[in-house]
N, CA, C and O atoms as a Maestro MAE file, in Angstrom:
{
 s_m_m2io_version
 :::
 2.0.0
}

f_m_ct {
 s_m_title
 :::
 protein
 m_atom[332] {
  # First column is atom index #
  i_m_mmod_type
  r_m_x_coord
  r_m_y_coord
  r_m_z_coord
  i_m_residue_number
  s_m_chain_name
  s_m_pdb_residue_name
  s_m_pdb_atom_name
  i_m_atomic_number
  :::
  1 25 -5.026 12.749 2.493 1 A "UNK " " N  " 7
  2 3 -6.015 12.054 3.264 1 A "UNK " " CA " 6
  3 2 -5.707 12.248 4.745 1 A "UNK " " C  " 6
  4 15 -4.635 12.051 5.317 1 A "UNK " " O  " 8
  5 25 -7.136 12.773 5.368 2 A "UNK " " N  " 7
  6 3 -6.485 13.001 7.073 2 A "UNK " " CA " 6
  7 2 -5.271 14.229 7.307 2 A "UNK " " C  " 6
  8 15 -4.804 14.611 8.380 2 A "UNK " " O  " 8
  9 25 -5.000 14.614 6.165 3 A "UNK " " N  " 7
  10 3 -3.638 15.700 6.396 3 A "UNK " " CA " 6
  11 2 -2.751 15.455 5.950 3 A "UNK " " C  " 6
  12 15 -1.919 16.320 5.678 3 A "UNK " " O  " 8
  13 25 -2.516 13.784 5.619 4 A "UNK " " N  " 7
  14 3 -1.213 13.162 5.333 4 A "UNK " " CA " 6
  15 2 -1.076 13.229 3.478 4 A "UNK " " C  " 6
  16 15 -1.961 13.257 2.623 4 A "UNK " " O  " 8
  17 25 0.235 13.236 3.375 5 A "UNK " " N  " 7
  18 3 0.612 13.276 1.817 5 A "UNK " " CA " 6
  19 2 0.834 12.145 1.437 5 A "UNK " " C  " 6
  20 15 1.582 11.421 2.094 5 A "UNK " " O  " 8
  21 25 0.234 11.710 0.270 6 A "UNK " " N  " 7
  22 3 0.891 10.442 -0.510 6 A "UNK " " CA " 6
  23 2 1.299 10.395 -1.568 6 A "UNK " " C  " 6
  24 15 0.471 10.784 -2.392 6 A "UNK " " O  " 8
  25 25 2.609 9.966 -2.143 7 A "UNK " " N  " 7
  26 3 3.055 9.827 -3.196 7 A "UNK " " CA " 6
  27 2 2.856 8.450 -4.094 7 A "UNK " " C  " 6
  28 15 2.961 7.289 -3.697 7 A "UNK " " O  " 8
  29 25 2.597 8.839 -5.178 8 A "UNK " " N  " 7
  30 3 2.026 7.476 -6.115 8 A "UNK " " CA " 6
  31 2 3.675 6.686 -6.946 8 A "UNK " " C  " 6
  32 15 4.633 7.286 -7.434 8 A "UNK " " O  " 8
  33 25 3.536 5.814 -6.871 9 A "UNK " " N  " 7
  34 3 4.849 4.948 -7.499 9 A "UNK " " CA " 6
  35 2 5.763 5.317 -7.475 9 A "UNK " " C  " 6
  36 15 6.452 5.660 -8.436 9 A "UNK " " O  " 8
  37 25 6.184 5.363 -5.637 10 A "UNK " " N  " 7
  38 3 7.390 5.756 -5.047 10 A "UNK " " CA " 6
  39 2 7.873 4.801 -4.730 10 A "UNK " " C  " 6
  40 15 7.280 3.837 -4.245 10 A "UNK " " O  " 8
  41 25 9.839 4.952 -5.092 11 A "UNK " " N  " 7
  42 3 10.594 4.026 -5.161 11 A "UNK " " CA " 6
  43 2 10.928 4.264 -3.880 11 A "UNK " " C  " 6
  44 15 11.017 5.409 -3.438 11 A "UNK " " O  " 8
  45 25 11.147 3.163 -3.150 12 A "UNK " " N  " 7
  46 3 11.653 2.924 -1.702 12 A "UNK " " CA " 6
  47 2 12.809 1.584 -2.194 12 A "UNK " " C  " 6
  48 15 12.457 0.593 -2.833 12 A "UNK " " O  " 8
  49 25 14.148 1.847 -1.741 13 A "UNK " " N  " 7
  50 3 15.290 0.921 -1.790 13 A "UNK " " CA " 6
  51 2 14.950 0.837 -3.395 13 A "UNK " " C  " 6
  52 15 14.602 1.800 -4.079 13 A "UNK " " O  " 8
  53 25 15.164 -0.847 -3.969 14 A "UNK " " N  " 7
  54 3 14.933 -1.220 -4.804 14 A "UNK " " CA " 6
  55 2 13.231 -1.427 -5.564 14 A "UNK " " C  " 6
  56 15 12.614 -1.522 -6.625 14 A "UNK " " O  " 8
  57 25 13.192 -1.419 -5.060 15 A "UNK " " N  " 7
  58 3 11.132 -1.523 -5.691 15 A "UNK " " CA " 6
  59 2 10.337 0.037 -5.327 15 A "UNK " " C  " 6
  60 15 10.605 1.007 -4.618 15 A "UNK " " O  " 8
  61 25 9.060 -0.419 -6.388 16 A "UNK " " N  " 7
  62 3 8.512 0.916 -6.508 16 A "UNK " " CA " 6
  63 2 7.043 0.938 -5.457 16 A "UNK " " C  " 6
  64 15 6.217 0.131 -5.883 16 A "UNK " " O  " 8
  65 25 6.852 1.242 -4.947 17 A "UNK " " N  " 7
  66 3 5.089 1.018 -4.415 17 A "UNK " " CA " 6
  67 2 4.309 1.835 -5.029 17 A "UNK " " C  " 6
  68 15 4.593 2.844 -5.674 17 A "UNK " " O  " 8
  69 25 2.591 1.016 -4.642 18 A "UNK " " N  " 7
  70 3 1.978 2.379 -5.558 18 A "UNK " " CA " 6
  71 2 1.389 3.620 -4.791 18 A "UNK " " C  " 6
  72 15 0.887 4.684 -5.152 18 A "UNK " " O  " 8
  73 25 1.646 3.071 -3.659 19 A "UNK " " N  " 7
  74 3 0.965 4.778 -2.959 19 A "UNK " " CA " 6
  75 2 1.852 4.924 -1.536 19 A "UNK " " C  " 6
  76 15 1.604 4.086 -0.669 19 A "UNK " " O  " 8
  77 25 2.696 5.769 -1.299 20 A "UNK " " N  " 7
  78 3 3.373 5.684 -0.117 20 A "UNK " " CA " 6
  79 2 3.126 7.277 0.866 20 A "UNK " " C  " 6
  80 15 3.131 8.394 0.350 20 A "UNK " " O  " 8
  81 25 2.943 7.020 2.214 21 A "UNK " " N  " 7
  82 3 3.319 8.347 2.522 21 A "UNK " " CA " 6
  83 2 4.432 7.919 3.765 21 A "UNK " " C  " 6
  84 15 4.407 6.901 4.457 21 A "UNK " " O  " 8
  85 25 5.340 8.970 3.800 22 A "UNK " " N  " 7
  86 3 6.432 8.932 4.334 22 A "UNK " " CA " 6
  87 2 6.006 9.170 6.189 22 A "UNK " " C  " 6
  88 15 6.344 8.573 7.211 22 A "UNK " " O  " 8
  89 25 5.499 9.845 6.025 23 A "UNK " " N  " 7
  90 3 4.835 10.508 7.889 23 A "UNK " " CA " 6
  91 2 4.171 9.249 8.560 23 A "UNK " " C  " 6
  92 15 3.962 9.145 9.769 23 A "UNK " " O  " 8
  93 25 3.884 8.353 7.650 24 A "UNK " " N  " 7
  94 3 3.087 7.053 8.131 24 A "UNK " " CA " 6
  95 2 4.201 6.168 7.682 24 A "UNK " " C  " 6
  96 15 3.856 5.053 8.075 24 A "UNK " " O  " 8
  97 25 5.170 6.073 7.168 25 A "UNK " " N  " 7
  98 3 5.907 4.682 6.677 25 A "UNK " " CA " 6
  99 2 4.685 3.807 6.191 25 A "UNK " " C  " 6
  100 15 4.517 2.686 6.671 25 A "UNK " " O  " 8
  101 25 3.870 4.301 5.278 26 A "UNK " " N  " 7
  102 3 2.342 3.275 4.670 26 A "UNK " " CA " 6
  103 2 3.295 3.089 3.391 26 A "UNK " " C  " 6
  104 15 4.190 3.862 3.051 26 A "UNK " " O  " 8
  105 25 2.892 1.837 2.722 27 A "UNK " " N  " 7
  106 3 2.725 1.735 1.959 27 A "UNK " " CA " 6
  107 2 1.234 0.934 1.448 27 A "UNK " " C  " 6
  108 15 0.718 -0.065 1.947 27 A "UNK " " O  " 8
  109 25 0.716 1.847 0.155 28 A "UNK " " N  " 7
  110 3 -0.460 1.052 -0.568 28 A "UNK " " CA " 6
  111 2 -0.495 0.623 -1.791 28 A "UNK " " C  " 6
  112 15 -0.265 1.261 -2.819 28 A "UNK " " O  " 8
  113 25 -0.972 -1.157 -1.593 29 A "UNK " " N  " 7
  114 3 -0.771 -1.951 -2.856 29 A "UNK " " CA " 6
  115 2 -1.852 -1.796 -3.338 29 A "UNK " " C  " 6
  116 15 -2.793 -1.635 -2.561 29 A "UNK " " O  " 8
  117 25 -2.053 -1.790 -4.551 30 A "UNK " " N  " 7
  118 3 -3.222 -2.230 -5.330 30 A "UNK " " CA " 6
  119 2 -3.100 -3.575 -6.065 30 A "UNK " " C  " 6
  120 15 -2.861 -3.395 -7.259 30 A "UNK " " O  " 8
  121 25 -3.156 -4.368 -5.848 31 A "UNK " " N  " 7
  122 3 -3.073 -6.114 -6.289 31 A "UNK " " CA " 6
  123 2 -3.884 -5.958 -7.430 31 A "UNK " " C  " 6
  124 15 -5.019 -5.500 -7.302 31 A "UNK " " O  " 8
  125 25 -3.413 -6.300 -8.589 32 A "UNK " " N  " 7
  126 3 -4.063 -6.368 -9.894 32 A "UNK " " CA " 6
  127 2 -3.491 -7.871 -10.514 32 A "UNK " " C  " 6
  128 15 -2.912 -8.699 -9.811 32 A "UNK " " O  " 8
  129 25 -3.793 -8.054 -12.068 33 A "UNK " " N  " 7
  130 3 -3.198 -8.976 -12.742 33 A "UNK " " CA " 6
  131 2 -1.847 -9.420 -12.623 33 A "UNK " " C  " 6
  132 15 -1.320 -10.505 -12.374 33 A "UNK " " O  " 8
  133 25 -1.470 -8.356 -12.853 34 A "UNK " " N  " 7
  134 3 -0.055 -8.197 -13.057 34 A "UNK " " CA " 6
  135 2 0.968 -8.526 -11.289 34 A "UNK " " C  " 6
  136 15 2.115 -8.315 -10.894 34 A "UNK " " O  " 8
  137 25 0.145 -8.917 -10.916 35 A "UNK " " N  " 7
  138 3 0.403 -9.620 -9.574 35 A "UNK " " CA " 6
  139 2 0.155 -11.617 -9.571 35 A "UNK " " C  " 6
  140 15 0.945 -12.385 -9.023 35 A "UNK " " O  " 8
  141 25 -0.774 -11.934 -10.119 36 A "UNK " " N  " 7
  142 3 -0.716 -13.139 -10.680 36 A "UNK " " CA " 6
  143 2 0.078 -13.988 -11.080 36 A "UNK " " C  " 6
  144 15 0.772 -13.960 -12.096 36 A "UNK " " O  " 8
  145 25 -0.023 -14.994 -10.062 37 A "UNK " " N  " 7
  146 3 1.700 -16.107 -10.515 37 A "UNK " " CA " 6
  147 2 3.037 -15.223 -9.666 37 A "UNK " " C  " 6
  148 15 4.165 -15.710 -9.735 37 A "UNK " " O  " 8
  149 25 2.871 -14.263 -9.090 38 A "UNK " " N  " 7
  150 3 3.947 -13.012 -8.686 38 A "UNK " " CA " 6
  151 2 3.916 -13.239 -6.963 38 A "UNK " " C  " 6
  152 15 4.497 -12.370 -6.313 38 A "UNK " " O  " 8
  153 25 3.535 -13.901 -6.520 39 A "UNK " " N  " 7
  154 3 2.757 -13.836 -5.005 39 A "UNK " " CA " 6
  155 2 4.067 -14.258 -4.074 39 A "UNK " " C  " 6
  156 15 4.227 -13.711 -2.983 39 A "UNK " " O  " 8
  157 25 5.041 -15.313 -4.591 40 A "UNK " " N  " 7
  158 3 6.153 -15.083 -3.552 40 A "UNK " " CA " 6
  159 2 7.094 -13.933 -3.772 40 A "UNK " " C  " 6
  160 15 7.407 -13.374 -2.720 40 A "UNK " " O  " 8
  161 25 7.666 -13.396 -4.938 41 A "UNK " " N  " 7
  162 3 8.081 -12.285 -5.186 41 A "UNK " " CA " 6
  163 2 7.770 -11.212 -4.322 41 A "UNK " " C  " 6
  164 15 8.455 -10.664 -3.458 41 A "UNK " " O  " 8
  165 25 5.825 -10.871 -4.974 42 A "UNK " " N  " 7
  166 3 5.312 -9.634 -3.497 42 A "UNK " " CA " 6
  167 2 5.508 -10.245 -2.027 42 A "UNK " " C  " 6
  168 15 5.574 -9.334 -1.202 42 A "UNK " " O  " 8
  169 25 5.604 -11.331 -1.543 43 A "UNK " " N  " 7
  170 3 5.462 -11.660 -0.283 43 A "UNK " " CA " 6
  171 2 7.240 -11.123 0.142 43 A "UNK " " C  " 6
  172 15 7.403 -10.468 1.171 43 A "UNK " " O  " 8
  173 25 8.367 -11.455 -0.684 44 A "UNK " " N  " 7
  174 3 9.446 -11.392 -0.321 44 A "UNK " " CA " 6
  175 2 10.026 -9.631 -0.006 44 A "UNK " " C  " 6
  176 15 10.746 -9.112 0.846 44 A "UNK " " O  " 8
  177 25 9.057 -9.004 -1.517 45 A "UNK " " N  " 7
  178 3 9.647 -7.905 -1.664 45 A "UNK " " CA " 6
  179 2 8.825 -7.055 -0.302 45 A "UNK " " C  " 6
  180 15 9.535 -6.442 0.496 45 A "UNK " " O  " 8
  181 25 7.866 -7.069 -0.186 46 A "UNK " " N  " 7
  182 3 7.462 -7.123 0.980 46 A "UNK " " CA " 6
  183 2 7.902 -6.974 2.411 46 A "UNK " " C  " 6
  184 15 8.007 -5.935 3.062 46 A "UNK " " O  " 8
  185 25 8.137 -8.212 2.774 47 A "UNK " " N  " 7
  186 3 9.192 -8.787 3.888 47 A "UNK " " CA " 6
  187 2 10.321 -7.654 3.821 47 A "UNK " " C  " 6
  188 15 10.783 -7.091 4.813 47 A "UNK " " O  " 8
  189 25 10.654 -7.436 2.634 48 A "UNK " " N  " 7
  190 3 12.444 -6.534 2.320 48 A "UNK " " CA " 6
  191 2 11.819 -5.199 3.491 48 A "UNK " " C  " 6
  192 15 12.253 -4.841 4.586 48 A "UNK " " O  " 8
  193 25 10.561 -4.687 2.617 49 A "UNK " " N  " 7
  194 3 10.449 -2.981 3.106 49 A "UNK " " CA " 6
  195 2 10.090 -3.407 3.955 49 A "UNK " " C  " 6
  196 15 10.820 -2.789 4.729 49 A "UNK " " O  " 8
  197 25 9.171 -4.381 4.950 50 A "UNK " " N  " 7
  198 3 8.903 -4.215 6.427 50 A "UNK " " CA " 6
  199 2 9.860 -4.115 7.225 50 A "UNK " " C  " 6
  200 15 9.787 -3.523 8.302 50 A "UNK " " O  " 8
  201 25 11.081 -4.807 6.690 51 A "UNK " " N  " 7
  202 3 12.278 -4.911 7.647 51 A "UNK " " CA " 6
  203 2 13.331 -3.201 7.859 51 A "UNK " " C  " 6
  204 15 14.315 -3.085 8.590 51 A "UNK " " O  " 8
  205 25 12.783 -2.206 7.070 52 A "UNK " " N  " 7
  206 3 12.912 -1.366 6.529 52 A "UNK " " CA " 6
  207 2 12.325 -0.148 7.456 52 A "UNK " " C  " 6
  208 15 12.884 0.911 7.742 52 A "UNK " " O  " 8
  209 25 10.796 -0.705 7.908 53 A "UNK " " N  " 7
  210 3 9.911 -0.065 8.932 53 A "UNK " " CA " 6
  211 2 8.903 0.533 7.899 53 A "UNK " " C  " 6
  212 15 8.434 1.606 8.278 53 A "UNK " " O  " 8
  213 25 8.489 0.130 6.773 54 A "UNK " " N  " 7
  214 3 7.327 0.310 5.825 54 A "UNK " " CA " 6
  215 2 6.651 -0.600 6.302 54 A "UNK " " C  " 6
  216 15 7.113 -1.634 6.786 54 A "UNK " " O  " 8
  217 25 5.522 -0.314 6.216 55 A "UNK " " N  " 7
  218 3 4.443 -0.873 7.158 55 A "UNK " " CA " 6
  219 2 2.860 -1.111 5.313 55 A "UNK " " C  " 6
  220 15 2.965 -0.254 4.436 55 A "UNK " " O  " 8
  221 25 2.009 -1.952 5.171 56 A "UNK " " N  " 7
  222 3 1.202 -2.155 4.208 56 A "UNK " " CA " 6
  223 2 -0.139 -2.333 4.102 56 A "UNK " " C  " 6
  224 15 -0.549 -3.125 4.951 56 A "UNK " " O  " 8
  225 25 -1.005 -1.887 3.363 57 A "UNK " " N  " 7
  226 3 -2.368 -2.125 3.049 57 A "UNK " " CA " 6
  227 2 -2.095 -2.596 1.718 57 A "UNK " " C  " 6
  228 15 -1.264 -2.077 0.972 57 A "UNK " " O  " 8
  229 25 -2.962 -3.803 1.376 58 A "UNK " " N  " 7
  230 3 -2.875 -4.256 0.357 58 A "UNK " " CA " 6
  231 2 -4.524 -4.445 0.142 58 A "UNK " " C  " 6
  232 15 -5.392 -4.750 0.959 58 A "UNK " " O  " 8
  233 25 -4.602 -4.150 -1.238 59 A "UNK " " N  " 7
  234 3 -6.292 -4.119 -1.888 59 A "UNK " " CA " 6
  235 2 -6.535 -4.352 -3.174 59 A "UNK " " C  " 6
  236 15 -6.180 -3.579 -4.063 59 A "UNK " " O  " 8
  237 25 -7.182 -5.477 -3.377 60 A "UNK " " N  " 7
  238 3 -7.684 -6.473 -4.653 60 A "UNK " " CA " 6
  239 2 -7.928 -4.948 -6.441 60 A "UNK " " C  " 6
  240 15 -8.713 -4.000 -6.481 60 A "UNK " " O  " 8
  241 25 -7.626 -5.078 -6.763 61 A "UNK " " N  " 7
  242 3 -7.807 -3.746 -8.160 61 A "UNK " " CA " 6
  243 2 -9.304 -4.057 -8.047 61 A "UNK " " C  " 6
  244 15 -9.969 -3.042 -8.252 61 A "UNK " " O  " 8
  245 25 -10.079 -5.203 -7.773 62 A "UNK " " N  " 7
  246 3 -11.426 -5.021 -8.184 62 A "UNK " " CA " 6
  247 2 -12.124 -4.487 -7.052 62 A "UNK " " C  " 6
  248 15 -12.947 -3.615 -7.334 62 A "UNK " " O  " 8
  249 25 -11.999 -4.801 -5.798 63 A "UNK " " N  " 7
  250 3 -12.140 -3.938 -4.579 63 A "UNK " " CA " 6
  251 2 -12.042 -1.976 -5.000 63 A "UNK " " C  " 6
  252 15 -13.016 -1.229 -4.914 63 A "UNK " " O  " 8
  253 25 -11.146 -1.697 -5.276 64 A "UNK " " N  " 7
  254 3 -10.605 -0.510 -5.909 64 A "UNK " " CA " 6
  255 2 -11.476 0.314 -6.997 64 A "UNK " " C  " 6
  256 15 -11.685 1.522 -7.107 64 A "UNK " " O  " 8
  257 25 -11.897 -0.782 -7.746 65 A "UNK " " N  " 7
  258 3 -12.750 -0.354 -8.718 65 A "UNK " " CA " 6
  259 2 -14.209 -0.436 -8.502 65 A "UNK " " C  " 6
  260 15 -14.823 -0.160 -9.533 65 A "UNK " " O  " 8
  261 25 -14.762 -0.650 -7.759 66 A "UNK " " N  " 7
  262 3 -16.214 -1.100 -7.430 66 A "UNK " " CA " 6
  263 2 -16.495 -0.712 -6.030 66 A "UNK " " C  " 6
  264 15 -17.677 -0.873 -5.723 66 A "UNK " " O  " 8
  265 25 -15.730 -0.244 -5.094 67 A "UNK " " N  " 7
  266 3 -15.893 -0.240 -3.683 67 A "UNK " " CA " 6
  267 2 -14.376 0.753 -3.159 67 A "UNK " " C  " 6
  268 15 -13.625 0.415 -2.243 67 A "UNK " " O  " 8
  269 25 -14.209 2.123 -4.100 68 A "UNK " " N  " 7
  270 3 -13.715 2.750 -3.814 68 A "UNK " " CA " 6
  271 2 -14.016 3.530 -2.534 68 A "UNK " " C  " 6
  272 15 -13.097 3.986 -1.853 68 A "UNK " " O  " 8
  273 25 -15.404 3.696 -2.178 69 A "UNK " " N  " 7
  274 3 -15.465 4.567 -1.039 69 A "UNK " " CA " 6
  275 2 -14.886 3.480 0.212 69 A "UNK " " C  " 6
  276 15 -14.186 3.735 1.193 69 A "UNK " " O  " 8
  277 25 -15.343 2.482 -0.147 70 A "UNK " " N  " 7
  278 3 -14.699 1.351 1.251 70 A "UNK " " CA " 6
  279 2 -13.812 1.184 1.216 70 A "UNK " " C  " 6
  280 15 -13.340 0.762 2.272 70 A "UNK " " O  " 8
  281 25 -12.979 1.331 0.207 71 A "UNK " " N  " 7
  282 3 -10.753 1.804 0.405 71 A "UNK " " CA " 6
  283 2 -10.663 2.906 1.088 71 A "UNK " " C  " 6
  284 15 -9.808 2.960 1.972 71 A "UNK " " O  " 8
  285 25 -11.419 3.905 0.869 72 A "UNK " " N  " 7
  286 3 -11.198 5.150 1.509 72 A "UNK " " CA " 6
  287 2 -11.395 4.895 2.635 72 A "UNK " " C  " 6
  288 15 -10.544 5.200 3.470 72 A "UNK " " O  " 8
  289 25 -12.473 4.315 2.970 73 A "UNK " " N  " 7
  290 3 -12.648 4.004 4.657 73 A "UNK " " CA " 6
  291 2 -11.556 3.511 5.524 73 A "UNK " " C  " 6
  292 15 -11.005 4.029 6.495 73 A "UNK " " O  " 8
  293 25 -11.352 2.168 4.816 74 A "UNK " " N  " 7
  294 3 -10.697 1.471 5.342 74 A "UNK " " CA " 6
  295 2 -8.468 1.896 5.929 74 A "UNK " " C  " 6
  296 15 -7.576 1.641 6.738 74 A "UNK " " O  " 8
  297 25 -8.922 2.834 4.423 75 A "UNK " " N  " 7
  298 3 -7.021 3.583 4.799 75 A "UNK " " CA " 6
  299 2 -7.549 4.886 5.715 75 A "UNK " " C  " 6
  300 15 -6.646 5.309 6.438 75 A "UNK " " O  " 8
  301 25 -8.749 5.575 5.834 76 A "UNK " " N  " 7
  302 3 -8.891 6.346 7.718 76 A "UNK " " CA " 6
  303 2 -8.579 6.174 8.330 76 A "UNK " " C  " 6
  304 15 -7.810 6.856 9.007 76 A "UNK " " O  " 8
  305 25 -9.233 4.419 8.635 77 A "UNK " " N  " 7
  306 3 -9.841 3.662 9.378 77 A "UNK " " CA " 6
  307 2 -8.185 3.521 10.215 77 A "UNK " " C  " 6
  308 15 -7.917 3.933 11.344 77 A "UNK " " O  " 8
  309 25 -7.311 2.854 9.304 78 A "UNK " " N  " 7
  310 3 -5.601 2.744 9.082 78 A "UNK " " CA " 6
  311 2 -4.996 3.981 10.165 78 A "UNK " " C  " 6
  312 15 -4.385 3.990 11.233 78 A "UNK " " O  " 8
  313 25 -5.529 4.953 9.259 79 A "UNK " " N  " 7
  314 3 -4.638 6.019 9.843 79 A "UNK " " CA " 6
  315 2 -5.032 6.744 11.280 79 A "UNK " " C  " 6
  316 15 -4.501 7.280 12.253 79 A "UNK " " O  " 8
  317 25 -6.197 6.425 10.795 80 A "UNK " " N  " 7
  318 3 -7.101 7.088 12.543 80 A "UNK " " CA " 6
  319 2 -6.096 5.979 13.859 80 A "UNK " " C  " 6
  320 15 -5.245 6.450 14.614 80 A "UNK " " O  " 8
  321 25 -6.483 4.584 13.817 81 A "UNK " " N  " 7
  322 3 -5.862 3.929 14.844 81 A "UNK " " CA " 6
  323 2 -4.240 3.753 15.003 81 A "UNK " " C  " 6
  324 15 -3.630 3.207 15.922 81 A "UNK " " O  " 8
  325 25 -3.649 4.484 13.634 82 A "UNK " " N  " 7
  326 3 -2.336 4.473 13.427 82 A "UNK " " CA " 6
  327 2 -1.131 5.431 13.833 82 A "UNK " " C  " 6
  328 15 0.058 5.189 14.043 82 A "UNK " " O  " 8
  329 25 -1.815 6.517 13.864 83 A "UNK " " N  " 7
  330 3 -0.991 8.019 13.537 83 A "UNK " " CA " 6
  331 2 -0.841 8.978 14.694 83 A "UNK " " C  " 6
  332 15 -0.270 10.056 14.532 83 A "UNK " " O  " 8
  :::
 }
 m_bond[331] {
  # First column is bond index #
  i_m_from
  i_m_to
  i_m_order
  :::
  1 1 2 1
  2 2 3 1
  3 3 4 2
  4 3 5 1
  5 5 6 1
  6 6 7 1
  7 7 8 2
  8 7 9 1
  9 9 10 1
  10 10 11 1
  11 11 12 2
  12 11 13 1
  13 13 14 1
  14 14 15 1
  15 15 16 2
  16 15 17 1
  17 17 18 1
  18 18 19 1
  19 19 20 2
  20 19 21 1
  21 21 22 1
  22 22 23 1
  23 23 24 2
  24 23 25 1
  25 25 26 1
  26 26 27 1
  27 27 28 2
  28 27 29 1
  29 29 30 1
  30 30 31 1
  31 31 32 2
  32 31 33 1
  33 33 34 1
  34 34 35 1
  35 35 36 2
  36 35 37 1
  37 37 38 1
  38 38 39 1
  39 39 40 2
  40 39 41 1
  41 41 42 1
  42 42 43 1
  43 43 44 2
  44 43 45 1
  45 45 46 1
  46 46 47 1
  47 47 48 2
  48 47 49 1
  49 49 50 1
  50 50 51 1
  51 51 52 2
  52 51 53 1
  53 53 54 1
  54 54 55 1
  55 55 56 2
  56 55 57 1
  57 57 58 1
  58 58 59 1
  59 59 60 2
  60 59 61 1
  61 61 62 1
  62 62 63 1
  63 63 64 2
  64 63 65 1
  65 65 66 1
  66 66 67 1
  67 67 68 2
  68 67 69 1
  69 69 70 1
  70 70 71 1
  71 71 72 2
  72 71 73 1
  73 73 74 1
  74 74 75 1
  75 75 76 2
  76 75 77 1
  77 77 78 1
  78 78 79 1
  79 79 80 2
  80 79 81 1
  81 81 82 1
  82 82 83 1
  83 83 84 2
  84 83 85 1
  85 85 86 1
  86 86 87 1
  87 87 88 2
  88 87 89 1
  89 89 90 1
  90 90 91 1
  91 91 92 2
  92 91 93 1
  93 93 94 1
  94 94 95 1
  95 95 96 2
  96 95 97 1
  97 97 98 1
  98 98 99 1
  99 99 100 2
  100 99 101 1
  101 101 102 1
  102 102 103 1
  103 103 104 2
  104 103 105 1
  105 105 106 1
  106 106 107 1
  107 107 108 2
  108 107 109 1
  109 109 110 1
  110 110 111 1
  111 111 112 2
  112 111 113 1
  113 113 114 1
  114 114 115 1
  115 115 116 2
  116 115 117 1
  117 117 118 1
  118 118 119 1
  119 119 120 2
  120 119 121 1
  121 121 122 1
  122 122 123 1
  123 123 124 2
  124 123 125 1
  125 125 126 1
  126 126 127 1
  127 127 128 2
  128 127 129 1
  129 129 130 1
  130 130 131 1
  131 131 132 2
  132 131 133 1
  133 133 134 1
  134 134 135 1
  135 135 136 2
  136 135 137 1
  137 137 138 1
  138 138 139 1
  139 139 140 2
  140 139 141 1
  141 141 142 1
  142 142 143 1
  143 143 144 2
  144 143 145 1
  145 145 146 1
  146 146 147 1
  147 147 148 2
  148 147 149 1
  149 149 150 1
  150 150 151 1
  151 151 152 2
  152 151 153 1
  153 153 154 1
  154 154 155 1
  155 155 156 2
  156 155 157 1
  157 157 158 1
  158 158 159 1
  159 159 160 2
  160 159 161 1
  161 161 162 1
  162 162 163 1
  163 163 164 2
  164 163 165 1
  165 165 166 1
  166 166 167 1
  167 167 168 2
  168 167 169 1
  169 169 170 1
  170 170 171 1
  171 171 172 2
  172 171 173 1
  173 173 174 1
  174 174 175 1
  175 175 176 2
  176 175 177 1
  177 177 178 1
  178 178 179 1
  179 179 180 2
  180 179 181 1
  181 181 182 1
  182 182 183 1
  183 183 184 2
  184 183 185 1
  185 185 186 1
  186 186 187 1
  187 187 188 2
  188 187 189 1
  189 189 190 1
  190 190 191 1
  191 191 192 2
  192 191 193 1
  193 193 194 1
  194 194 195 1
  195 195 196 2
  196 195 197 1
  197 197 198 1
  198 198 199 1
  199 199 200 2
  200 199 201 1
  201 201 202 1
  202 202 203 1
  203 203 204 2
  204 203 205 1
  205 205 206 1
  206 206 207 1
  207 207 208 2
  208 207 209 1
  209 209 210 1
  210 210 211 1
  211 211 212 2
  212 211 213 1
  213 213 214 1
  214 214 215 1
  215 215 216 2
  216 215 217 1
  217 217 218 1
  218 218 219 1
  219 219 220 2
  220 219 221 1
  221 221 222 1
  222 222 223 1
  223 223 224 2
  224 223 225 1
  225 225 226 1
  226 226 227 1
  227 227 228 2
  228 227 229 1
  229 229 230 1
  230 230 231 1
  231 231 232 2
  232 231 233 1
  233 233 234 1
  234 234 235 1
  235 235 236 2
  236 235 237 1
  237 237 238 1
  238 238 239 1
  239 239 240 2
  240 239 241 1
  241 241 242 1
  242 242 243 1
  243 243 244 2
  244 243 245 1
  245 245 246 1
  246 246 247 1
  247 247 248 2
  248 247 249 1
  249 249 250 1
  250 250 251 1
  251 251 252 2
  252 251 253 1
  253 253 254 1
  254 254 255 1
  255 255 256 2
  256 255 257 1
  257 257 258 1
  258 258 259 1
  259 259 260 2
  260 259 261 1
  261 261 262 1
  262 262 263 1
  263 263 264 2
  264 263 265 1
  265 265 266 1
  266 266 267 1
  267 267 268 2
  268 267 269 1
  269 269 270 1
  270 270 271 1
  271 271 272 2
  272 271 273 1
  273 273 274 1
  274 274 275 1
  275 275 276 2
  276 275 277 1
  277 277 278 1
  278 278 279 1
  279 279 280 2
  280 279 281 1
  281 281 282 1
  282 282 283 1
  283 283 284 2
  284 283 285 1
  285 285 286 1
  286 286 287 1
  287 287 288 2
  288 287 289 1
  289 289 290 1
  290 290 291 1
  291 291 292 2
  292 291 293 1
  293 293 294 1
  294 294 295 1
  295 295 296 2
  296 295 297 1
  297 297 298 1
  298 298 299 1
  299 299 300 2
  300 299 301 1
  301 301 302 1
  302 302 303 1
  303 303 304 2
  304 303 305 1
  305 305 306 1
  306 306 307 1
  307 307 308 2
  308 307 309 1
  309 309 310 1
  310 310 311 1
  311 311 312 2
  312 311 313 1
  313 313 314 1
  314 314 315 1
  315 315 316 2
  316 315 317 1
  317 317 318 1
  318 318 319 1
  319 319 320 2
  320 319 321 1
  321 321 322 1
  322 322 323 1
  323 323 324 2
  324 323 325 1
  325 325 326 1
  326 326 327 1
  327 327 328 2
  328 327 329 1
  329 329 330 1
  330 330 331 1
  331 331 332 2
  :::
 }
}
């Protein structure tokens, strides 16, 4: 995307993310179920990689699934004012 490479369920330290590219220090969440009841965990594990200099977009699975072109936008959108 934009030029940049992303790797899907890349382990950084201890935890895995689901979309990372290294040239951006991005990481991208996809928030699903399996996030439910989990919210201080992600907030902590989180906190870990920012302190790290991983930087995050986080996006609802149903967002993802229904309004994929507006993820796409929105991680440009990311990288255009970012990079």
């Amino acid at each position: 995307m934009r030029g940049y490479d992303f790797d899907r369920q890349r382990p950084i330290d201890n935890y895995i993310v689901d979309f990372y590219c290294k040239d951006l220090q991005l990481a991208i969440e996809i928030d699903g179920e399996s996030h439910i009841g989990n919210e201080k965990y992600d907030h902590e594990r989180q906190k870990k990689l920012e302190s790290l200099g991983v930087r995050f977009l986080r996006f609802d699975d149903e967002v993802v699934r229904y309004d994929l072109d507006g993820v796409v936008k929105a991680i440009e959108k990311w990288i255009d004012e970012n990079s």
